[in-house]
N, C-alpha and C positions, 0 to 999 in steps of 0.2 A: 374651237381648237386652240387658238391663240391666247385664250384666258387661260387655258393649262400651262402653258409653258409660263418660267419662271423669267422670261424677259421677252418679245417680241421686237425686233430690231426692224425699223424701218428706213428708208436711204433719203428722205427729206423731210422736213417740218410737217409738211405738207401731209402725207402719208401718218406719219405719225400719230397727227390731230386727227384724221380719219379713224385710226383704231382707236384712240380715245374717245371717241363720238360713238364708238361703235360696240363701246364697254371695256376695252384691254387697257387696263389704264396703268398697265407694267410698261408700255411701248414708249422705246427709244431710239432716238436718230440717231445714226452712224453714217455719214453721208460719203458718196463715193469720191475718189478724191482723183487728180490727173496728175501724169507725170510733167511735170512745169520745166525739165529739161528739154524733150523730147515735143512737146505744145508750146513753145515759145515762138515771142515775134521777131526774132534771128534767125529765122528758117524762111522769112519771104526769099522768092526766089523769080525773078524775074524771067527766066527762061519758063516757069509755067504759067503767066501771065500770056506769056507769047507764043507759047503754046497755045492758049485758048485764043489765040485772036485779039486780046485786050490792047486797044493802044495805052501808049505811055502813060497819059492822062485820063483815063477811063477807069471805070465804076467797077470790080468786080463781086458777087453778089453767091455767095457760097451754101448749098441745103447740102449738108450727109447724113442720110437715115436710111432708113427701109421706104420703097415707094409701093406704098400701100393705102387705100383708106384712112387709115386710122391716123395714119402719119400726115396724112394730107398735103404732099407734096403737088398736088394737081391746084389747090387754091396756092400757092407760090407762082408756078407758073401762069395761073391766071392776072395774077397782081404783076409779075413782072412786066406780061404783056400788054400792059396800061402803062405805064411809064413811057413818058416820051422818049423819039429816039435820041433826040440832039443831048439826053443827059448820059450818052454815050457808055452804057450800061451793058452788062454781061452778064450772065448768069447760068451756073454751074450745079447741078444736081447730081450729088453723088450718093450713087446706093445700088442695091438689085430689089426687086417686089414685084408682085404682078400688073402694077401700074406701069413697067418701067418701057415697054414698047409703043405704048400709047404715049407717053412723054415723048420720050425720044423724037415721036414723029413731030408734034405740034411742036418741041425745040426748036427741031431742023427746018419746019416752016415758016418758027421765026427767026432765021441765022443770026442772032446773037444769043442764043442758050443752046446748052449743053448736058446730056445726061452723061455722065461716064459709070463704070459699073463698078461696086462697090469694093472697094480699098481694106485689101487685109493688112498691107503697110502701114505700121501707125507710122513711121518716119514719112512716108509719101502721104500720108492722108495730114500729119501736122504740118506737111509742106506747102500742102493746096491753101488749108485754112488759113496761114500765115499771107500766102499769098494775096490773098483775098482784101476786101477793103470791111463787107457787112456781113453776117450771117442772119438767113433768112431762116422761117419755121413757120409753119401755120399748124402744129401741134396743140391740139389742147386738152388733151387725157393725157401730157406725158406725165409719169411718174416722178420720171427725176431729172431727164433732160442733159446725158454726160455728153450730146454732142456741141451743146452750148456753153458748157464748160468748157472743154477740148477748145471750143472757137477762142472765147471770150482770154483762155489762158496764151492763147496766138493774137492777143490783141487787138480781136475783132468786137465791134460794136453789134448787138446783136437789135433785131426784127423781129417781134413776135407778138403770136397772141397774148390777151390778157385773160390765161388760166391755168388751171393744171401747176404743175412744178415752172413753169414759164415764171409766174408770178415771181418764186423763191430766186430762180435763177438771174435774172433781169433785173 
């Protein structure tokens, strides 16, 4: 289908090179872009810090996606629960998916994580991430990856695997 049309637009390098691998050799990236007013590291806000329990001096550790399989938000939460505590660390999951009650629970068992449920505000969801210190991800089939853009453009240092649009992104 894709060799028919007169252009195949794909949203990263990444993808791109896949249809060209895959014969469409019309395909082009158009890569998706964030609004860098509304994602900025101006928007840290101390009161959601404190809200999550973070002391002044402490780690906060940011996932917003779908909690799903494929997203793999459950290997996040396994990696964070290895970090020691004295590196006084927190960590925040934001999204809705059918993982997200089983998170939820193993968070709450270990009282410094967090699931909260998934953010139609982009102003409150650029607020979290600015807030934040890292952005976590254990994705490795993403495609293009805008919630690591959305981080990275709030100033966050991102954590991730080595695959997928990860690669491009990072």
């Amino acid at each position: 289908l894709y060799r028919r049309c007169d252009v195949a637009v794909a949203i990263s390098p990444v993808m791109r090179d896949r249809l060209v691998s895959l014969g469409v050799s019309h395909a082009q990236c158009v890569p998706l872009g964030v609004d860098l007013d509304t994602f900025h590291p101006r928007h840290r806000d101390a009161s959601v810090r404190a809200r999550l329990g973070v002391p002044a001096d402490g780690l906060l550790l940011v996932y917003a996606g779908r909690l799903d399989a494929e997203k793999r938000p459950d290997i996040v939460l396994d990696a964070f629960a290895r970090l020691p505590r004295e590196l006084g660390a927190t960590l925040v999951l934001v999204g809705d998916g059918p993982q997200r009650e089983r998170l939820a629970a193993r968070a709450a068992a270990l009282g410094n994580a967090h699931v909260l449920p998934f953010e139609a505000d982009r102003a409150a969801l650029a607020r979290l991430l600015a807030s934040g210190d890292i952005y976590v991800s254990a994705m490795a089939h993403e495609t293009f990856g805008l919630s690591v853009v959305e981080a990275q453009a709030c100033g966050l240092p991102v954590v991730g695997v080595r695959a997928g649009a990860m690669v491009d992104r990072v």
